[in-house]
KEVEXLO-455784 format. One record per residue (C-alpha): x, y, z; residue in one letter. Coordinates in steps of 0.1 Angstrom, whole numbers, plus 5000, padded with zeros to 4 digits. Layout:
N
XYZa;...
//
This chain:
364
479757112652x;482556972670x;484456772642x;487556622662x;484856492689x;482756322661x;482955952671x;480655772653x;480555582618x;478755872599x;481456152587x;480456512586x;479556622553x;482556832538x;480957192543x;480457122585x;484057032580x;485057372568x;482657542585x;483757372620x;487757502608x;487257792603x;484857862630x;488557772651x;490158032636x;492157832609x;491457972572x;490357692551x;490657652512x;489257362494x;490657062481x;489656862444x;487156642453x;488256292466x;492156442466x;494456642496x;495756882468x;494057202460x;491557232428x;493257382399x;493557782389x;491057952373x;491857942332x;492558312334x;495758222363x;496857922344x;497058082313x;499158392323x;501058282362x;501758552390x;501858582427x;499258482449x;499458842466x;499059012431x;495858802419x;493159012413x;490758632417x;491058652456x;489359002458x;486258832437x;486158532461x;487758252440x;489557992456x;492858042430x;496057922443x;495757702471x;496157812504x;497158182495x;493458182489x;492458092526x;489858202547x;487458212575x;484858392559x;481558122564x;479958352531x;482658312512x;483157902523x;479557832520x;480057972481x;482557772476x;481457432487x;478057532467x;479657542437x;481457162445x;479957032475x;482456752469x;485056972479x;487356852509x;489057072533x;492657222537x;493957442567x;496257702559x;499057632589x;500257942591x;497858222590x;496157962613x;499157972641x;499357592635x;502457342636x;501557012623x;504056732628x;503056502601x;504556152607x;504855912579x;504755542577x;505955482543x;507955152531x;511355262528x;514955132526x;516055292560x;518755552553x;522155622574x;522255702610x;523556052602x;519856092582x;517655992609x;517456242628x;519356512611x;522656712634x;522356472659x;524756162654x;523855792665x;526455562679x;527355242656x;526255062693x;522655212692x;520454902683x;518155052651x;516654682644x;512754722641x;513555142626x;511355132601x;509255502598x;508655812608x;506655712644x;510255552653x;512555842643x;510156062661x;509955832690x;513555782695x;514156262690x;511856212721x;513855962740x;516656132730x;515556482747x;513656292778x;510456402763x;507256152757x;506656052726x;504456292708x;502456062687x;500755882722x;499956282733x;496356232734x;496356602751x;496456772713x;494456692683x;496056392669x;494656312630x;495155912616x;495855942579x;494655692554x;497955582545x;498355502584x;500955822593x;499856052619x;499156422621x;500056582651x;498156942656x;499957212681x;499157562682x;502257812685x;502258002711x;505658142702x;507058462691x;508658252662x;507158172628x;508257822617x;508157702581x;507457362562x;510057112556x;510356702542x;511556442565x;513356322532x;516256602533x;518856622556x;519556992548x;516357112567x;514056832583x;512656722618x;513056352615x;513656122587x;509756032576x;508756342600x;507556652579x;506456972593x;503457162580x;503657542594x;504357902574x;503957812533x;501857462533x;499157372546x;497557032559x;494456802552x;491256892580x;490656582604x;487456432586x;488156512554x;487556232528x;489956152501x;489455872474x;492455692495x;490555702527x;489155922557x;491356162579x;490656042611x;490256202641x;491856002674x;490255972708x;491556232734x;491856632726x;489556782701x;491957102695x;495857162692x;497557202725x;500457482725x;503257302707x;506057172735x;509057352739x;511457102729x;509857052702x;509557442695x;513557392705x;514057082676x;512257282650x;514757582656x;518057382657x;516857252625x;516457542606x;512757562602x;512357932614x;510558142586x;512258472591x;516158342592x;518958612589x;519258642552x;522058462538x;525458602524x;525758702485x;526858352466x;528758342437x;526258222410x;526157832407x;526857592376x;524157412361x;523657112385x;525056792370x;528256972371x;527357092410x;526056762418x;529456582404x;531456872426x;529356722456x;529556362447x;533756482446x;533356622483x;531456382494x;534056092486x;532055892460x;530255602466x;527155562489x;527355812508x;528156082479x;524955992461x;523056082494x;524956452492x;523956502459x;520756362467x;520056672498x;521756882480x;519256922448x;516156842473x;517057062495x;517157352467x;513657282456x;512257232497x;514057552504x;511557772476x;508757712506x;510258032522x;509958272488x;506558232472x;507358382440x;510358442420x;512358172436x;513158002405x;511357652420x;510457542381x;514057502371x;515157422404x;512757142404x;513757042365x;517456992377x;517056852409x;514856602384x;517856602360x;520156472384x;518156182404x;517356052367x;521256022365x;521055822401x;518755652390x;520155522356x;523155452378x;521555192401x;521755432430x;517955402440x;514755292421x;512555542402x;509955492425x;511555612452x;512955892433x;509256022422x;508356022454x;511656232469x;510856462442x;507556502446x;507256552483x;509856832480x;507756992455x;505256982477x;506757122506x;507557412480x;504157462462x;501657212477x;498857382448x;501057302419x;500956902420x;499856902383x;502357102368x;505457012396x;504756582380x;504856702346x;508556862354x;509656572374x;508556342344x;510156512321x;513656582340x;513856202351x;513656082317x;515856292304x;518656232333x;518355852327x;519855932294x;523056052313x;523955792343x;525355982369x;528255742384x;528555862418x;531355642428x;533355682394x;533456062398x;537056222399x;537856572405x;
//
């Protein structure tokens, strides 16, 4: 069943949808019913965590950790969607030699040039009037690099989301192995409100139905096209190759609101220091996507948490905004562990509201 060429008003019932993946080669895992986040762990897993690679539920055919659990076994899928036949459909990216470019569309106080598109600075006499979201940031990388804009490439699968962002399916053709990333952080993203779905994540299948609305595939290609080579170029100049040279031995760190005050000092204060801090505790928590286990993403995630609730209590930006920084980082980290990565982003905010976090006030 050719899902991506399915034009009509009746959507393919969520087992064709898996089916039709993974008959393209992309393992699929499911997602919770009405939801684009995986079901939760068997009790036995929640109860007593470990590494995906180490759990004994994947050799019994459960569906345990997210997208470690992936497959293209039609058996195995057709169990599964038995069991929930509400079950909706993710792609693991990276066993599936997929880059997604997942463009965003969210309302957003528009950041500073040096944020939109990150290493690549923007003259004060660039008009940005109109900037508003990701299709614009990604739009203006292409213009940038005399490329056409990927989001009219009707020669790859292109996926509408229902919150009106765009996912944009390539196949990589390279000898490289790229990795996830936010377009919130600075530190390691595409565009600003341009994420990257590759090596550790994994992204919604076009017709999948959520309670928020349908996945929906757009007229022209029905499959990924090999992903361009400036964009192949973009991704490596902004740090999303999987297998980088391993960093030098750091000295060990202080807790972070005495880190994040050190960066508000370098930063200069003010503005723009609150946006270093900001990077700097996101980007700790994005960069756990490239170590599935043992990275430390709980308390990472807990003091990047920490310190935002300081931000916030000091009028740099709204909680709402913050929760969703946080959680998109947490995400990008460990995209099966919504339930448990809120519940720590709760609990740090509130308690880092109880200690504002002047930006501008900070001395050395």
């Amino acid at each position: 069943m050719a899902v991506g060429s399915d034009r009509t008003e009746r959507q393919p019932d969520a087992l064709a949808v898996a089916r039709w993946c993974a008959a393209q080669g992309w393992p699929v895992h499911p997602l919770a019913p009405g939801r684009k986040t995986p079901p939760a762990n068997c009790q036995p897993c929640q109860d007593s965590p470990h590494s995906p690679s180490e759990c004994p539920c994947h050799r019994v055919g459960r569906w345990c950790h997210g997208f470690h659990a992936a497959t293209t076994d039609q058996d195995l899928i057709g169990a599964w969607w038995r069991v929930n036949p509400g079950f909706g459909t993710g792609v693991a990216c990276g066993p599936a030699g997929l880059v997604v470019i997942d463009v965003d569309s969210h309302p957003a106080d528009v950041p500073a040039r040096d944020r939109l598109l990150p290493g690549i600075p923007i003259h004060d006499g660039v008009d940005l009037d109109g900037l508003e979201n990701g299709y614009h940031t990604l739009a203006l990388l292409a213009a940038l690099r005399k490329a056409p804009d990927p989001s009219q490439d009707s020669g790859t699968l292109r996926v509408r989301t229902p919150s009106g962002g765009l996912h944009l399916w390539y196949r990589d053709d390279t000898h490289h192995r790229f990795t996830c990333s936010t377009g919130s952080s600075t530190g390691r993203a595409l565009a600003w409100q341009v994420d990257v779905r590759a090596h550790g994540g994994y992204i919604v299948a076009p017709s999948t139905v959520t309670t928020g609305g349908t996945y929906t595939p757009l007229p022209g290609a029905t499959t990924p096209a090999p992903l361009p080579r400036w964009l192949a170029e973009e991704l490596i100049r902004t740090g999303h190759l999987k297998d980088r040279p391993s960093p030098q031995p750091r000295t060990p760190q202080p807790a972070v609101p005495d880190r994040a005050r050190q960066a508000v000092v370098a930063a200069g204060g003010g503005k723009r220091g609150a946006e270093k801090v900001l990077d700097t505790v996101l980007q700790d928590v994005t960069d756990c996507a490239t170590t599935p286990e043992g990275a430390g993403f709980t308390g990472k995630l807990n003091r990047a948490a920490y310190t935002v609730g300081g931000l916030v209590s000091a009028g740099h930006l709204t909680h709402a905004a913050a929760e969703r920084l946080l959680a998109d980082a947490a995400r990008a980290a460990r995209p099966s562990q919504d339930r448990q990565s809120s519940a720590v982003i709760r609990s740090g905010l509130a308690a880092g509201a109880r200690q504002p976090l002047h930006v501008g006030k900070a001395r050395g």
